[in-house]
C-alpha positions in Angstrom: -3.5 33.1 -2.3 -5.1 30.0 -0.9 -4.1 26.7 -3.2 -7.2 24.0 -3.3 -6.5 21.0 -4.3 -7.3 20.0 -8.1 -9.9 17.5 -8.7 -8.5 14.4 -9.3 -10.7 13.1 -12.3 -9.7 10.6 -14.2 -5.9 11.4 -13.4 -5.1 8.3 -11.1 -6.9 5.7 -8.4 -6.1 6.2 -5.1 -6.4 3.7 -2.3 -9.7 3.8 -0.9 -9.1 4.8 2.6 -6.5 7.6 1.2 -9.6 8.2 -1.5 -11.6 9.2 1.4 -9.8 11.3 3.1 -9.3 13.4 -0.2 -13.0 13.9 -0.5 -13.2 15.6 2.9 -10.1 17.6 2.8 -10.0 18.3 -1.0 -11.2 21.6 -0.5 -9.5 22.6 3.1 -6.6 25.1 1.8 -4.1 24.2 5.0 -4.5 20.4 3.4 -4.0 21.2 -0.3 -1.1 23.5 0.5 0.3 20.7 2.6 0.2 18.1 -0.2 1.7 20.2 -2.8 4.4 20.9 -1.0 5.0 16.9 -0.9 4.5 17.0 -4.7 6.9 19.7 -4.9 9.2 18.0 -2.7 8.8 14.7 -4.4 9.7 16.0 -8.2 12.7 17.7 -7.1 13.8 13.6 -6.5 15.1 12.1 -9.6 16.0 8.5 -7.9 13.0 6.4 -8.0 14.0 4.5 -4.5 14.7 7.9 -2.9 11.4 8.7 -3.7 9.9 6.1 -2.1 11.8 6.0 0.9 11.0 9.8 1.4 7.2 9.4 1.3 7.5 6.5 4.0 9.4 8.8 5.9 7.1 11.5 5.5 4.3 9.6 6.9 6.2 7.8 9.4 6.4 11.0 10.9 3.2 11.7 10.5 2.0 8.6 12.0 4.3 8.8 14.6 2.4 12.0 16.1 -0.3 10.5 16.3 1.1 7.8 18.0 1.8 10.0 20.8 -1.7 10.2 22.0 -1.8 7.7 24.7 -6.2 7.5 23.4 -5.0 6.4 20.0 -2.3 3.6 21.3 -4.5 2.5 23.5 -7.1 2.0 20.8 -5.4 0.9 18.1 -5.7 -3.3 18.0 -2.8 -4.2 15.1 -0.2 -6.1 16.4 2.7 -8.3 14.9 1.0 -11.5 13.6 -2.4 -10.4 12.8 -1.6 -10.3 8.8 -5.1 -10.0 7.8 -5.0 -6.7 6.3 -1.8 -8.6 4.2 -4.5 -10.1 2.3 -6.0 -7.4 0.6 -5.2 -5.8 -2.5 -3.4 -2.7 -2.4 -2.0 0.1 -4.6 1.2 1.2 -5.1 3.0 3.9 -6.7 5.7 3.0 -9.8 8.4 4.1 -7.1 7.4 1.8 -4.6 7.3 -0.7 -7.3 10.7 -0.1 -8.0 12.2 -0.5 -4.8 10.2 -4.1 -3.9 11.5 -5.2 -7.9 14.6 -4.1 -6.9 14.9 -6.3 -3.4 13.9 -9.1 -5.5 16.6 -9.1 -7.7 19.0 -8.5 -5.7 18.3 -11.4 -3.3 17.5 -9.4 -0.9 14.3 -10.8 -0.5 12.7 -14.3 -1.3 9.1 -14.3 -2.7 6.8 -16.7 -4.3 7.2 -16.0 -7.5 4.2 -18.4 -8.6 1.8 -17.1 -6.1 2.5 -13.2 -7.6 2.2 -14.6 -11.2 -1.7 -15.7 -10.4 -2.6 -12.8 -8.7 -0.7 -10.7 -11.1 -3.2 -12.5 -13.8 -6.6 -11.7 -11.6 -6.1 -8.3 -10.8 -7.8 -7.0 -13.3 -10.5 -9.0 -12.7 -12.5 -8.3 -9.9 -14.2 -11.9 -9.7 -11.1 -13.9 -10.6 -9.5 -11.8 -7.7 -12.5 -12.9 -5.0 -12.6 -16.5 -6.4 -9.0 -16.8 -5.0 -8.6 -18.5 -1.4 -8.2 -16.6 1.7 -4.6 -18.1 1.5 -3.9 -17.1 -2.2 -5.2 -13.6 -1.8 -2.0 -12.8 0.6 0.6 -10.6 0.1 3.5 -12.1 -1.5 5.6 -10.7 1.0 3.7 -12.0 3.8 6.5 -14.6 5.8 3.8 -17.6 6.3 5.1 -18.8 9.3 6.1 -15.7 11.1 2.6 -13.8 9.4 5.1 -10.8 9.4 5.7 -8.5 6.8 9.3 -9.6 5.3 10.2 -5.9 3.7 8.5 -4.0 6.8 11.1 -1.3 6.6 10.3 -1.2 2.5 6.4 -2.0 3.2 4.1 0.0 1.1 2.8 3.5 2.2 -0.7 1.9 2.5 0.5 -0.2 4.7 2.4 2.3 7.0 -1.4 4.5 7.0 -3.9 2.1 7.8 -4.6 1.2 11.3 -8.1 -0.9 12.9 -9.3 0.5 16.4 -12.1 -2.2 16.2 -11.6 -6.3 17.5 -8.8 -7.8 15.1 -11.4 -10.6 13.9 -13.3 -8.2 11.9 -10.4 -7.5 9.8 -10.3 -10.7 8.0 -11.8 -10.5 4.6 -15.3 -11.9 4.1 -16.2 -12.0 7.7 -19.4 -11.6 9.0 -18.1 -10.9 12.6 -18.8 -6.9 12.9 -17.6 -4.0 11.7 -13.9 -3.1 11.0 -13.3 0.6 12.4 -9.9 2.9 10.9 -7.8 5.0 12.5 -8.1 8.4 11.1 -4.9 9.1 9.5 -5.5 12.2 7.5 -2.2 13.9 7.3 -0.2 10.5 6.3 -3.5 10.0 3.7 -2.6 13.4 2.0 1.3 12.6 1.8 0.2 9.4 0.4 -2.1 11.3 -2.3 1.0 13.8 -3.0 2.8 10.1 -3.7 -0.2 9.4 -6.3 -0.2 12.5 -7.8 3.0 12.9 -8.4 4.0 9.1 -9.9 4.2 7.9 -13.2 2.1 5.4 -12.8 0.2 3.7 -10.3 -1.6 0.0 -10.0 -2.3 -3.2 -7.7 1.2 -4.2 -6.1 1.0 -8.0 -7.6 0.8 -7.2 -10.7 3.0 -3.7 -10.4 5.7 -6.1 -9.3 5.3 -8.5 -11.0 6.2 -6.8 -15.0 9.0 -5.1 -13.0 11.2 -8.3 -12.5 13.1 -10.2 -15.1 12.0 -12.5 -17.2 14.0 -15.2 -15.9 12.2 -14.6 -12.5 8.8 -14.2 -14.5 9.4 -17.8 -16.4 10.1 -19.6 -12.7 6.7 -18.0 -11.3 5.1 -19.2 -14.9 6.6 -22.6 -14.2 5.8 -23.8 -11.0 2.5 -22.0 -10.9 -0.2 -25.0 -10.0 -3.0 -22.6 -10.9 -2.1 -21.3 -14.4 
């Protein structure tokens, strides 16, 4: 029996570019039965880090086939140091979550806690989020002097999907330079809805984070927080 993918409803919010690709495969059987079986894989985890770490892998793969089209490395135009893409907002799963939370308490990682605790606050809002600077809107774990990703082999799966085949300048938010053109990515966008349709909850990574570390960590961020 062919399996077609459930409508998603009110059930969660994907990320856009993954949203998408669900409303043109949603109803192609080889697609459906191909994210189930990451769902089904995925629920037979019980550590929330393992899951995580076995959707990146998942799509790494994934990505890494298409990678070995010499048209698409060619065309895609990301590159170490462009960082704009690090200041949108994306969504995470609760695993994913869990596993940046984690880095942070452990000390494996060093973050500012202030600039999470505004963005954290805006989310929600999407006005307060857009009347933000250019600089506040980035990632907090965007290193601002390398403008490279300082959990890259922890970075979200959104982040591991998306890639621009158009001029780098059009990537930056709010610019009226042209067009910004995505990599299709359809097979690591599925894994990545599996990811969403199998978690607990999902949300906007700030603020996901953010009531995920202590309170100690939360009250330092409170602190020295110019903007609150």
């Amino acid at each position: 029996m062919e399996v077609i993918l459930l409508a998603l409803g009110d059930y969660l919010r994907l990320p856009a570019i993954a949203k998408q690709a669900y409303d043109r495969l949603k109803d192609t059987p080889s697609f459906s039965r191909f994210t189930y079986k990451i769902i089904a894989k995925l629920e037979r985890i019980k550590n929330s880090e393992a899951r995580a770490r076995v959707v990146y892998k998942e799509i790494n793969l994934a990505v890494d086939k298409l990678f070995r089209n010499d048209v698409v490395k060619q065309s895609v135009t990301c590159h170490k140091g462009c960082s704009a893409c690090c200041h949108s907002l994306i969504g995470i799963t609760s695993e994913e979550a869990d596993l940046l939370a984690t880095k942070i308490r452990r000390g494996e990682v060093s973050v500012d806690l202030s600039l999470m605790a505004v963005q954290a606050s805006t989310v929600d809002n999407a006005h307060a989020w857009y009347r933000l600077s250019y600089d506040q809107r980035a990632c907090p774990f965007l290193d601002n002097n390398t403008k490279s990703c300082k959990v890259y082999e922890d970075r979200p799966a959104v982040c591991r999907s998306n890639f621009a085949v158009s001029d780098p300048q059009h990537c930056v938010p709010d610019s009226d330079t042209g067009e910004m053109r995505i990599l299709r990515t359809d097979e690591a966008s599925m894994i990545l809805i599996g990811a969403f349709m199998s978690t607990e909850e999902s949300g906007e990574l700030p603020k996901m984070v953010w009531k995920r570390i202590s309170k100690k960590e939360q009250d330092k961020g409170l602190k020295d927080n110019i903007f609150l």
